[in-house]
One Martini backbone bead per residue (centre of mass of N, CA, C, O) as a GRO file, in nm:
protein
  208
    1UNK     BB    1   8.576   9.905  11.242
    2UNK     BB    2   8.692  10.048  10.957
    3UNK     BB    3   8.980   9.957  10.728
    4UNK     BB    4   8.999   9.912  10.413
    5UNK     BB    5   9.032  10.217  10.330
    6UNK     BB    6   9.317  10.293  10.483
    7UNK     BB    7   9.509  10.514  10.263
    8UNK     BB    8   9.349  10.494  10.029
    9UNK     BB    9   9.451  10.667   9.703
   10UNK     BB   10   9.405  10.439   9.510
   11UNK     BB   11   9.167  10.266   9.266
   12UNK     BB   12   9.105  10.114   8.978
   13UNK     BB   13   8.813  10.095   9.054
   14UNK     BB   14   8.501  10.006   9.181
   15UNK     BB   15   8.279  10.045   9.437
   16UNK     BB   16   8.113   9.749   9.655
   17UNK     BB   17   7.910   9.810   9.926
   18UNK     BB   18   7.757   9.547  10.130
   19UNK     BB   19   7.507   9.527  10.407
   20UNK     BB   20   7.391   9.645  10.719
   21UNK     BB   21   7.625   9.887  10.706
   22UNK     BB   22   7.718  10.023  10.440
   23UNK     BB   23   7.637  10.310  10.455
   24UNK     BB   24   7.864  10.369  10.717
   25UNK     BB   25   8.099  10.242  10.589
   26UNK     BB   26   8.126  10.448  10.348
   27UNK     BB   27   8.138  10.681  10.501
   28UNK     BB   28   8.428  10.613  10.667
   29UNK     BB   29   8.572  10.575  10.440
   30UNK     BB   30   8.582  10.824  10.239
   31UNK     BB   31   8.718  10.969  10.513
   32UNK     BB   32   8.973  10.826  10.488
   33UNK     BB   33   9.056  10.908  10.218
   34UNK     BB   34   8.897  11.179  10.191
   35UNK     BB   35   8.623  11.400  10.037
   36UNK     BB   36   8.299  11.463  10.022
   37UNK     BB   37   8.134  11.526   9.669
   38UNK     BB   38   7.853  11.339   9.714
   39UNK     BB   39   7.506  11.227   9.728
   40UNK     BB   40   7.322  10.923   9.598
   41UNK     BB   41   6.995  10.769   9.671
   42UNK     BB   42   6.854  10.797   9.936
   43UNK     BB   43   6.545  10.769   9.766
   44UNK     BB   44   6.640  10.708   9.491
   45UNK     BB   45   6.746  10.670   9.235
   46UNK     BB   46   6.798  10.918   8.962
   47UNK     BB   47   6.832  10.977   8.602
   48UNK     BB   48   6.948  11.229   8.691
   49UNK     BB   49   7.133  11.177   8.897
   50UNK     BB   50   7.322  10.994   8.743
   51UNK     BB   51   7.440  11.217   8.582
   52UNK     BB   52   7.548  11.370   8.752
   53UNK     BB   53   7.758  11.172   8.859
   54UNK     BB   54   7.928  11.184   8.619
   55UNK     BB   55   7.984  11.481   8.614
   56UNK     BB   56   8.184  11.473   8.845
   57UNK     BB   57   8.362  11.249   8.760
   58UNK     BB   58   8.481  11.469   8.518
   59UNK     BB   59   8.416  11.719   8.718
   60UNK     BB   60   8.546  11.798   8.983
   61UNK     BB   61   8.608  11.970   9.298
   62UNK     BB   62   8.794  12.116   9.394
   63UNK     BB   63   9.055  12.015   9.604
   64UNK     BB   64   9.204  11.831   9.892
   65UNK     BB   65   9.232  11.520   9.749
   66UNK     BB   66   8.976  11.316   9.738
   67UNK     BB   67   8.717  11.244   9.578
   68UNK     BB   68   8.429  11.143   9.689
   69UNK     BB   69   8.106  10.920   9.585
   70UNK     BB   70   7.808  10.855   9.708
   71UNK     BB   71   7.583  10.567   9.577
   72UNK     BB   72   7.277  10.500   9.743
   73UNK     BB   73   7.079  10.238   9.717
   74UNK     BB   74   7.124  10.023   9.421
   75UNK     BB   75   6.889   9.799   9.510
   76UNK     BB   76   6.643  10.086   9.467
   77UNK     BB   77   6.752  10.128   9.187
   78UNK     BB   78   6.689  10.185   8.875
   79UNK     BB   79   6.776  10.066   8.581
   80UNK     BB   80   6.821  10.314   8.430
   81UNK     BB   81   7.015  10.421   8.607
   82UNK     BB   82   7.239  10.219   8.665
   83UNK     BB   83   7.308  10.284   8.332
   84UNK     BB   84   7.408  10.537   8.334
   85UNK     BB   85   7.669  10.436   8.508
   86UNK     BB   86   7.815  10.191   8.369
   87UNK     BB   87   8.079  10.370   8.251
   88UNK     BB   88   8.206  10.440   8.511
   89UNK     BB   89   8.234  10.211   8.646
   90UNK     BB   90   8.441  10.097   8.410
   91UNK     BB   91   8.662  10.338   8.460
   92UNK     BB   92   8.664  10.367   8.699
   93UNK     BB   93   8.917  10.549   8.882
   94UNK     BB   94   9.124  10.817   9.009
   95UNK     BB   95   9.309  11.012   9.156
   96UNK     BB   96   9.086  11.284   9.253
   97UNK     BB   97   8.852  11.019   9.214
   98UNK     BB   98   8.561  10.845   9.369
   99UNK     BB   99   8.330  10.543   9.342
  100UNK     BB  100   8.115  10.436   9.613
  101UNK     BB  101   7.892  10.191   9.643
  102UNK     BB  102   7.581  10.083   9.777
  103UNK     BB  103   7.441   9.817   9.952
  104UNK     BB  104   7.208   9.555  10.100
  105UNK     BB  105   7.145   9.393   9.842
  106UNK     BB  106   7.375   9.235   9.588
  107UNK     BB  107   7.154   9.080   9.444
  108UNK     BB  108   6.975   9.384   9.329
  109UNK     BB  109   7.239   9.438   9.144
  110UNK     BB  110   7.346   9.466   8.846
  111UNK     BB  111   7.535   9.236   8.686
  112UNK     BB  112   7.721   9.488   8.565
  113UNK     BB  113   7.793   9.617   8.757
  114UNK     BB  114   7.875   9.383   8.973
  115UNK     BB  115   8.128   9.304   8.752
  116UNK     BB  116   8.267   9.580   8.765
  117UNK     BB  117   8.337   9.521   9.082
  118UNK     BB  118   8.436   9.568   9.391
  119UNK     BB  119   8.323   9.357   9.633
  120UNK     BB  120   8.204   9.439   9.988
  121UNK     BB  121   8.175   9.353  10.302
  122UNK     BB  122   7.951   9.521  10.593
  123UNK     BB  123   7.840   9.422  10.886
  124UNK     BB  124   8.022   9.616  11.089
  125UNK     BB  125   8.140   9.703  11.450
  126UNK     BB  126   8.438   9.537  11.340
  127UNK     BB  127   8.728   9.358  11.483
  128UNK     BB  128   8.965   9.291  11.359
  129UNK     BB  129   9.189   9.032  11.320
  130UNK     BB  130   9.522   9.044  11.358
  131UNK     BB  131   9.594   8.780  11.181
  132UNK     BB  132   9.457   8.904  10.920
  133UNK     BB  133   9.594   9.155  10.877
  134UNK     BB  134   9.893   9.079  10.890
  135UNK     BB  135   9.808   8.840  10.658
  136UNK     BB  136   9.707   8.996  10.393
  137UNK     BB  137  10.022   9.093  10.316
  138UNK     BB  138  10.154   8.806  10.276
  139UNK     BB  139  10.017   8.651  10.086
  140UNK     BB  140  10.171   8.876   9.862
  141UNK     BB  141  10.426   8.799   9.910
  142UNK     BB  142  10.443   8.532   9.909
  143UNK     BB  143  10.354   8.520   9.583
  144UNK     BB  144  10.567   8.691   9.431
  145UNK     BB  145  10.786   8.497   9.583
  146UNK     BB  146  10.709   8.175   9.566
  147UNK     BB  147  10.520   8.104   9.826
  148UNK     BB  148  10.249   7.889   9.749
  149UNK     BB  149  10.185   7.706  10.041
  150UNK     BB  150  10.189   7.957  10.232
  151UNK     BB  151   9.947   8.107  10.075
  152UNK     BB  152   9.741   7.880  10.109
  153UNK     BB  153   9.774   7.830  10.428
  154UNK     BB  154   9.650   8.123  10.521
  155UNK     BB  155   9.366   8.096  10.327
  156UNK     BB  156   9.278   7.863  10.546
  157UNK     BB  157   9.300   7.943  10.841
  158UNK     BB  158   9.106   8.219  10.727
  159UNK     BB  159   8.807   8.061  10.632
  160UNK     BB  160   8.627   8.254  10.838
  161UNK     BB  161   8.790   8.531  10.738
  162UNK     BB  162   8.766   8.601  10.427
  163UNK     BB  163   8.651   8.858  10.357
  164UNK     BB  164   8.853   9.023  10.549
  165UNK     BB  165   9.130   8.902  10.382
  166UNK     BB  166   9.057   9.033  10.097
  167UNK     BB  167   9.064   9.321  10.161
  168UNK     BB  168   9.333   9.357  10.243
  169UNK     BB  169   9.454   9.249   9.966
  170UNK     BB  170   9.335   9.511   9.829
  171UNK     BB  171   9.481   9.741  10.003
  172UNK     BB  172   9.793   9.648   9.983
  173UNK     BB  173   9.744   9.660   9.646
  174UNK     BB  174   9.689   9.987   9.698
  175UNK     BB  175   9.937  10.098   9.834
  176UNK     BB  176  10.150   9.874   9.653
  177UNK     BB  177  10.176   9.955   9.328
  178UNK     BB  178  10.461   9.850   9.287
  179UNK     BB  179  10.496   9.590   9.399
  180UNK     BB  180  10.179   9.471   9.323
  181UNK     BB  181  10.112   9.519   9.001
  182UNK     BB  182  10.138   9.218   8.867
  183UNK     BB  183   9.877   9.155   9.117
  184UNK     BB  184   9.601   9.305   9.033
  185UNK     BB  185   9.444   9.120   8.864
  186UNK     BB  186   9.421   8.883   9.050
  187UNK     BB  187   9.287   9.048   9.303
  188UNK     BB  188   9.048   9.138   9.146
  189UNK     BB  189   8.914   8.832   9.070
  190UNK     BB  190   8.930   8.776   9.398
  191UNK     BB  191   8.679   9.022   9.439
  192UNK     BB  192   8.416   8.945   9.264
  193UNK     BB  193   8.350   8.750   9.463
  194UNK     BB  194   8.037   8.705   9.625
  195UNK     BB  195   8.082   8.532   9.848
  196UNK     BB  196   8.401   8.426   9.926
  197UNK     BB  197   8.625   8.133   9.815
  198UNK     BB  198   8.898   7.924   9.892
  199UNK     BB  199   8.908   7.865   9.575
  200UNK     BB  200   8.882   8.077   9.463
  201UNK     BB  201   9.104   8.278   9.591
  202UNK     BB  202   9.355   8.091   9.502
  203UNK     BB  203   9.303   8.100   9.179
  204UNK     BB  204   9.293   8.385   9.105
  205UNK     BB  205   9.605   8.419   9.259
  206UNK     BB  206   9.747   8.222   9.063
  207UNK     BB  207   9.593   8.259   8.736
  208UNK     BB  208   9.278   8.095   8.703
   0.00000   0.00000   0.00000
């Protein structure tokens, strides 16, 4: 079961969704959103494709709730495409519309483009541990509250299950954006390493 962006109505960047699930759990996702206005890229990301693309996010078609845009998978778009999407990746999402980017080997997605998204791996329907669940929001109450150690000691227990600890705290961080507000650029650094490690998050969520 995908659950990471669960409720989630606004994310300021873009996402990059990549694993053996990637295709399916990104729909999973968009559908807990919104609703899918567009899907772009399975046969190929085409550079009139990619444009198409720009021209939606600039200019959504109305409808209740968010409006979610999935391409896809862009490890098999040539770079022209690509470069094409740049620019939009880079101004990430806004309340209306949000791009969702996904991809088998997120190793042969551009580096500009990987660079500028929370990049979530989805290995599959598994069933999150519910003290992972638990512990996202926590890790971020410690730190906001100034205890240290206590979430450094969190970020450590859960080191075997750190992806999905990560997702967690970038969707907490996404839910309660007046709250976490302070914390969203170190959330965003911490995510954007994949697959992340505990010393990388860590350093991020501490402003290192």
């Amino acid at each position: 079961m995908v659950v990471i962006a669960r409720g989630v109505s606004f994310v300021p960047s873009s996402l990059l969704f990549h694993g053996p699930a990637a295709e399916s759990g990104v729909k999973a996702i968009a559908e807990g959103i919104g609703r899918i206005i567009g899907e772009f890229g399975r046969d190929g990301l085409k550079v009139d494709d990619a444009r198409e693309v720009v021209g939606l996010l600039r200019n959504p078609p109305l409808g209740a709730g968010v409006g979610c845009i999935l391409v896809g998978p862009l490890d098999k778009a040539a770079q022209k495409s690509q470069d094409v999407l740049l620019k939009s990746v880079e101004d990430g999402t806004t309340d209306s519309v949000m791009l969702l980017l996904w991809a088998k080997d997120v190793g042969s997605v551009m580096d500009t483009i990987r660079s500028r998204c929370l990049v979530h791996w989805i290995n599959g329907d598994v069933e999150r541990d519910p003290d992972v669940v638990r512990d996202g929001r926590m890790v971020l109450d410690n730190l906001i509250e100034g205890r240290t150690a206590e979430m450094i000691v969190l970020i450590h227990e859960h080191k075997e299950h750190l992806a999905d600890l990560l997702e967690l705290i970038v969707e907490a961080a996404s839910q309660e954006r007046d709250r976490y507000s302070v914390l969203w650029s170190r959330v965003r650094k911490a995510a954007k390493y994949s697959p992340p490690t505990e010393l990388w998050v860590i350093n991020a969520l501490l402003g290192g």
